[in-house]
MARTITOR-914044 format. One line per field, with one value per residue: residue in one letter; x, y, z of N, C-alpha, C in turn. Coordinates in steps of 0.2 Angstrom, whole numbers, padded with zeros to 4 digits, always signed. Layout:
rest: A ...
n.px: X ...
n.py: Y ...
n.pz: Z ...
ca.px: X ...
ca.py: Y ...
ca.pz: Z ...
c.px: X ...
c.py: Y ...
c.pz: Z ...
***
This chain:
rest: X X X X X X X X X X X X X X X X X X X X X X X X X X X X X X X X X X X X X X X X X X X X X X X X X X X X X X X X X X X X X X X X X X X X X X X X X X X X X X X X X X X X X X X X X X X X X X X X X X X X X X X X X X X X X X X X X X X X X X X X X X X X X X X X X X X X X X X X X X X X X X X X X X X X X X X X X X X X X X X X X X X X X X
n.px: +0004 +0002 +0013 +0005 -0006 -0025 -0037 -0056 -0065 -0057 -0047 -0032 -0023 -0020 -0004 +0005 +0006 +0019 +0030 +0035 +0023 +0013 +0019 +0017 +0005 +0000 +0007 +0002 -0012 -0009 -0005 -0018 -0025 -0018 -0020 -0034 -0035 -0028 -0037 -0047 -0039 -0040 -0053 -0056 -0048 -0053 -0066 -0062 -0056 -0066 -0076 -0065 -0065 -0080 -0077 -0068 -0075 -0087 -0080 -0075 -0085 -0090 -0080 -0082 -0073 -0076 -0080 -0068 -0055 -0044 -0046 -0058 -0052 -0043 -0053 -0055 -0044 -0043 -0054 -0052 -0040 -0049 -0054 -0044 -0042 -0051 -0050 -0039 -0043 -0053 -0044 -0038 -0047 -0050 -0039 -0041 -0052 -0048 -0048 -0048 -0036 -0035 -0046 -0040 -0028 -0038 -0039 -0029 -0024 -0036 -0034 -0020 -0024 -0033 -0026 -0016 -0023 -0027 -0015 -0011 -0023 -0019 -0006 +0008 +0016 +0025 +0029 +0040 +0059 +0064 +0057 +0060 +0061 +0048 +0042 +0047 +0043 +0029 +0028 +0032 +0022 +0011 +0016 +0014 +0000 -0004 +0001 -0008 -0019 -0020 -0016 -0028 -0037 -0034 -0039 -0051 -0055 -0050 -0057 -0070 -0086 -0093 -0087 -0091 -0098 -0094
n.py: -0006 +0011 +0024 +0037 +0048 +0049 +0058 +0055 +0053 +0047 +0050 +0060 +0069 +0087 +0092 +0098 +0118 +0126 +0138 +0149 +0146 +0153 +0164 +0172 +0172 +0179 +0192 +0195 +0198 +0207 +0217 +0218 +0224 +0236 +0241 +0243 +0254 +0266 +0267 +0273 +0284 +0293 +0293 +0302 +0313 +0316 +0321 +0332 +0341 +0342 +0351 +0361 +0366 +0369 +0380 +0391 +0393 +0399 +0409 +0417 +0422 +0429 +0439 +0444 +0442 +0429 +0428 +0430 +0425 +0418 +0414 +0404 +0394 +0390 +0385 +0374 +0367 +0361 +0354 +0343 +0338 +0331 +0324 +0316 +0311 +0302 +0293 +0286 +0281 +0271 +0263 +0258 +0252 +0243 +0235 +0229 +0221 +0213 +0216 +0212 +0212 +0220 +0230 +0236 +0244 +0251 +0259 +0266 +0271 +0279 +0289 +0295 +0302 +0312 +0321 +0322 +0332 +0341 +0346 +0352 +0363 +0371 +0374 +0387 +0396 +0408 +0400 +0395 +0394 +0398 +0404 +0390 +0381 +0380 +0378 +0364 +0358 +0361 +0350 +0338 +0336 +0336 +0324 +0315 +0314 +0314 +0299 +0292 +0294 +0287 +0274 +0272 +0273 +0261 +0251 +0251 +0248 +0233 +0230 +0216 +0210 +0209 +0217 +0229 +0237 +0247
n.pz: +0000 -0002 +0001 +0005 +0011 +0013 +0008 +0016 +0005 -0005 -0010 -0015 +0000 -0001 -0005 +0011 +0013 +0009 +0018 +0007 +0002 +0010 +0013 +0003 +0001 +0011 +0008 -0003 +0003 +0013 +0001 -0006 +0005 +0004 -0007 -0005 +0005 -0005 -0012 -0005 -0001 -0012 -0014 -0004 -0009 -0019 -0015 -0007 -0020 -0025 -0016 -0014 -0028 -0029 -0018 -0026 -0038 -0030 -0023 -0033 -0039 -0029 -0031 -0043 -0055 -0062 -0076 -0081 -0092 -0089 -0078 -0078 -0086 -0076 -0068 -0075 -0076 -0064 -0063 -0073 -0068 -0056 -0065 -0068 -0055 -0051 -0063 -0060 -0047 -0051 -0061 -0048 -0044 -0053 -0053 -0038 -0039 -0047 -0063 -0082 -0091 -0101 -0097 -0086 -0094 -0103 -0094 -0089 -0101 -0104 -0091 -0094 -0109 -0103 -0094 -0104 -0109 -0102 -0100 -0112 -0110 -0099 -0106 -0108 -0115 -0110 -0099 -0100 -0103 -0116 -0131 -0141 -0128 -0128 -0138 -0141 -0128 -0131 -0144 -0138 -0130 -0141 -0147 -0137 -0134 -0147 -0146 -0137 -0143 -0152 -0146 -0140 -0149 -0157 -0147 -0145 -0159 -0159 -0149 -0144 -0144 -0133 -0123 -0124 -0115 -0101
ca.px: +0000 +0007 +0014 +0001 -0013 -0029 -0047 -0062 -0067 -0052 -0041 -0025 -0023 -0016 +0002 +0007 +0007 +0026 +0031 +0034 +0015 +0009 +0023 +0017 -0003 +0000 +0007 -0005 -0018 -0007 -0007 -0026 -0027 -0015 -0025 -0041 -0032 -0025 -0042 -0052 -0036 -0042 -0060 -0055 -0043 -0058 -0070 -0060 -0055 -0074 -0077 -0062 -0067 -0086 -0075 -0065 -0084 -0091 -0076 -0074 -0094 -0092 -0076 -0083 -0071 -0078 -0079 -0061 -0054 -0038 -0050 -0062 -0045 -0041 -0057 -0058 -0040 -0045 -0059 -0047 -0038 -0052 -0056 -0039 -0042 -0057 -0047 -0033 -0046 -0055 -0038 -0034 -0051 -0050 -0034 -0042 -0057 -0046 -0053 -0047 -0031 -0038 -0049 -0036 -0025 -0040 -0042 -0023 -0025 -0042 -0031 -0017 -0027 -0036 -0020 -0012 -0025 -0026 -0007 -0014 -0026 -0016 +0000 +0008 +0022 +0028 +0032 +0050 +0066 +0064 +0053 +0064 +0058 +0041 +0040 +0049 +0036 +0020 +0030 +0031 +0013 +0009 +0015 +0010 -0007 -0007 +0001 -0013 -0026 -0019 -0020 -0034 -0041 -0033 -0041 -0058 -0056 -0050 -0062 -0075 -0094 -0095 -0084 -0095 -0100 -0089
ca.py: +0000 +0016 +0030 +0043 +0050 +0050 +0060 +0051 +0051 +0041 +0055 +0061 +0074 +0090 +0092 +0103 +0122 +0129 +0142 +0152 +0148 +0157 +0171 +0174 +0173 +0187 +0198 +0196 +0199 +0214 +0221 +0220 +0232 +0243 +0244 +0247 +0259 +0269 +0268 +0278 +0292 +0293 +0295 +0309 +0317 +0319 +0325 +0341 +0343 +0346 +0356 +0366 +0366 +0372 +0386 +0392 +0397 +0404 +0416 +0420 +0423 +0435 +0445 +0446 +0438 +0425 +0427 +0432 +0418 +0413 +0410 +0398 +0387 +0385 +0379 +0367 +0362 +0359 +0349 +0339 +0336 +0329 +0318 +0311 +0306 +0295 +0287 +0281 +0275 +0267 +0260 +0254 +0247 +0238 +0230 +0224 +0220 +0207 +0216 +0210 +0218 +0226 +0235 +0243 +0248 +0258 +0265 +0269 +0276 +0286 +0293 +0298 +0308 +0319 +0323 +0327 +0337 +0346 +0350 +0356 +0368 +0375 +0377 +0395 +0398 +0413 +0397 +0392 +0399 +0400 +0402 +0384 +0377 +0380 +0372 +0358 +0356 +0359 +0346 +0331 +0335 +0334 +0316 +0309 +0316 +0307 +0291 +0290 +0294 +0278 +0270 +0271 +0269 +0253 +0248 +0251 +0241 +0226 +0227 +0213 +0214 +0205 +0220 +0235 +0243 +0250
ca.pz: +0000 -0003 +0010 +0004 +0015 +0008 +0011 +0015 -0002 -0004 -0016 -0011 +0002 -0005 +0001 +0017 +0011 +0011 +0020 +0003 -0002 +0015 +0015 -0003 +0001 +0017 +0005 -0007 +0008 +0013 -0006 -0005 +0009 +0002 -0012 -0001 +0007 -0006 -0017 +0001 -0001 -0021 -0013 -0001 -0013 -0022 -0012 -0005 -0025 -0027 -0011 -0017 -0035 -0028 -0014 -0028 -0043 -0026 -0023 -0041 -0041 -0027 -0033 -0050 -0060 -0065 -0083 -0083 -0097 -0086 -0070 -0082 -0088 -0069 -0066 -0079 -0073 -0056 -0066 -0077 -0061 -0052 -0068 -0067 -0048 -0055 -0066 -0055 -0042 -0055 -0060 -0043 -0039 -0056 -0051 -0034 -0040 -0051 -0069 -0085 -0090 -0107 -0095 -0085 -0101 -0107 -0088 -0089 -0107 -0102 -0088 -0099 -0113 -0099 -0091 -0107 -0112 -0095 -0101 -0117 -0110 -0096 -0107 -0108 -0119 -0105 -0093 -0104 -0104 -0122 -0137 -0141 -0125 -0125 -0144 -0138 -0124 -0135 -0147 -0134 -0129 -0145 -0149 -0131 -0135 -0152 -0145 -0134 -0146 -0158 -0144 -0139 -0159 -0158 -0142 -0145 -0166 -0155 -0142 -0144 -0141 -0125 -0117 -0128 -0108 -0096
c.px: +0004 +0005 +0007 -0004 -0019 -0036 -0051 -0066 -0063 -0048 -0036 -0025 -0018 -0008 +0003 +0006 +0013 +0026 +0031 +0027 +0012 +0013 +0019 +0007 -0003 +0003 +0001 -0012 -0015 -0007 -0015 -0029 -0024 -0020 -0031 -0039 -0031 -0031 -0048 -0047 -0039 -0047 -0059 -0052 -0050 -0064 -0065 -0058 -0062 -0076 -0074 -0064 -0073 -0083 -0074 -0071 -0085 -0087 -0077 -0082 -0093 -0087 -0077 -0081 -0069 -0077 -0072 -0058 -0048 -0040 -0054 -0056 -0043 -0048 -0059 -0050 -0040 -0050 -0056 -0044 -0044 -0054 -0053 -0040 -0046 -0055 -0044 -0037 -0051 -0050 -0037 -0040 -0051 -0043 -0035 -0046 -0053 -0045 -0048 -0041 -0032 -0042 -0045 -0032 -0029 -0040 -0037 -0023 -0031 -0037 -0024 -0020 -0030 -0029 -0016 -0017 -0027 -0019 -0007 -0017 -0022 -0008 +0002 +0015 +0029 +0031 +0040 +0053 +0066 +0060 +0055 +0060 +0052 +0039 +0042 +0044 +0030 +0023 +0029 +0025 +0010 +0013 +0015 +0003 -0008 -0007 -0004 -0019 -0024 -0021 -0027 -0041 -0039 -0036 -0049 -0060 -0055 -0054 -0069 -0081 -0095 -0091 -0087 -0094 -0094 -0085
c.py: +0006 +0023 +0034 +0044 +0051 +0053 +0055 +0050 +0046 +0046 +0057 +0066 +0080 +0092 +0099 +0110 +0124 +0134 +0147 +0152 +0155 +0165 +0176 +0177 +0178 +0191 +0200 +0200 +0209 +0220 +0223 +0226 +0236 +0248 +0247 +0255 +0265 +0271 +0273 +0283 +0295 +0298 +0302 +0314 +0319 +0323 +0331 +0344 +0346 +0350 +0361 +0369 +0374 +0381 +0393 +0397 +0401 +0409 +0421 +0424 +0430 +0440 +0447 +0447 +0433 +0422 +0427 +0423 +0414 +0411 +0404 +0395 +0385 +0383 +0374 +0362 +0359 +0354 +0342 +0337 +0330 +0321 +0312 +0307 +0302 +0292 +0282 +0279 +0272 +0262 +0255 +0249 +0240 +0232 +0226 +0219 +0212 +0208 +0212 +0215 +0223 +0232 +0241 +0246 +0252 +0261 +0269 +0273 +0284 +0292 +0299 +0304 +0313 +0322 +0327 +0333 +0343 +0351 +0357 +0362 +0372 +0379 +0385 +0395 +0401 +0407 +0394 +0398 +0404 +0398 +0393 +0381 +0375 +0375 +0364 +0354 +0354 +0351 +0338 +0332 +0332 +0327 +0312 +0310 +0309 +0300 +0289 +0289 +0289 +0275 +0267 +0270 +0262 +0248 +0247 +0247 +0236 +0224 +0222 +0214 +0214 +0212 +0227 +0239 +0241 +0254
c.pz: +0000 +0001 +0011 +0007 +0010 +0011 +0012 +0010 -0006 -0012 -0012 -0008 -0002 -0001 +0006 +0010 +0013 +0014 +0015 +0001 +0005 +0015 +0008 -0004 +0007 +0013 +0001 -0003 +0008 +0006 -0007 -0001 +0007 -0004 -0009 +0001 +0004 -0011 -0013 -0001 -0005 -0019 -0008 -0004 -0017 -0019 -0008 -0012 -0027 -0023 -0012 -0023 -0033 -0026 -0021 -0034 -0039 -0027 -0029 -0042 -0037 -0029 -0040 -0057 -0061 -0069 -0086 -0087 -0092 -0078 -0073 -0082 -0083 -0067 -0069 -0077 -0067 -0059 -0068 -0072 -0058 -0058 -0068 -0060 -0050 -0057 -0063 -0052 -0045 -0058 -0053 -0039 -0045 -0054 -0045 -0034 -0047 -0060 -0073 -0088 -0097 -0104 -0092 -0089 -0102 -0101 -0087 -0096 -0107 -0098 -0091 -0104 -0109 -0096 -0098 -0111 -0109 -0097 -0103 -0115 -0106 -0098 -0109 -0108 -0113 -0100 -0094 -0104 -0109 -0127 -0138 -0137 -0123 -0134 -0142 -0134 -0128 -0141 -0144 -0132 -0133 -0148 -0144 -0133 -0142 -0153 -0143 -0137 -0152 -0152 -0141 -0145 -0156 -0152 -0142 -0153 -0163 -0152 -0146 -0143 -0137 -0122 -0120 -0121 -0105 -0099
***
């Protein structure tokens, strides 16, 4: 008969866990809370961006410039801001959450294009040393911008039916 222990079903027991299976399943565990952890800052980072966002219209409403063009662009980049905190904690819940890694790609791409578009709207020339480094700047914007916007072409002609939502 042979050494091996068997269940009452009469199959093999599974062998002891190693001490690397268990050191490797408590980090696992510990990554899981990190990520919990780190997807509530996301959620309070955005909740005082919006309370600020709101602070910021009100002031402007009562000082009376408002309309002023270079107070509208910082609220829409306090906006674009706020949009990119959604994505990273859409991001990081898709990662706890297990998703499918196509999804988090497009949630890493989404986050990219708003960001470099945020760039776009707030860029100003007057911030470079030099005529040169402000083309420079607009230059690399403009081919992260396009990268992103192929990739995100090419992710949406591959995408399947089954994954249409979300």
């Amino acid at each position: 008969m042979d050494d091996e222990e068997s269940d009452p079903v009469g199959g093999p027991l599974p062998a002891a866990e190693s001490f690397d299976d268990r050191v490797l399943a408590l980090s696992e565990t510990a990554i899981r809370y990190v990520e919990v952890v780190a997807a509530l800052v996301l959620v309070l980072l955005f909740a005082i961006g919006v309370f600020d966002l709101g602070l910021q219209i009100f002031q402007s409403a009562i000082r009376g410039d408002i309309t002023d063009p270079l107070v509208v662009v910082g609220f829409i980049d306090t906006a674009l801001l706020l949009f990119i905190i959604v994505e990273v904690y859409q991001t990081v819940v898709a990662y706890t959450q297990e998703s499918e890694t196509r999804r988090i790609v497009r949630l890493v791409i989404y986050t990219g294009v708003i960001a470099m578009v945020r760039k776009a709207i707030i860029f100003r020339t007057g911030e470079y040393a030099s005529e040169q480094a402000a083309l420079l700047a607009a230059g690399a914007y403009t081919l992260i911008i396009l990268g992103l916007a192929a990739l995100l072409l090419v992710e949406r002609r591959t995408r399947g039916p089954s994954t249409e939502s979300g």
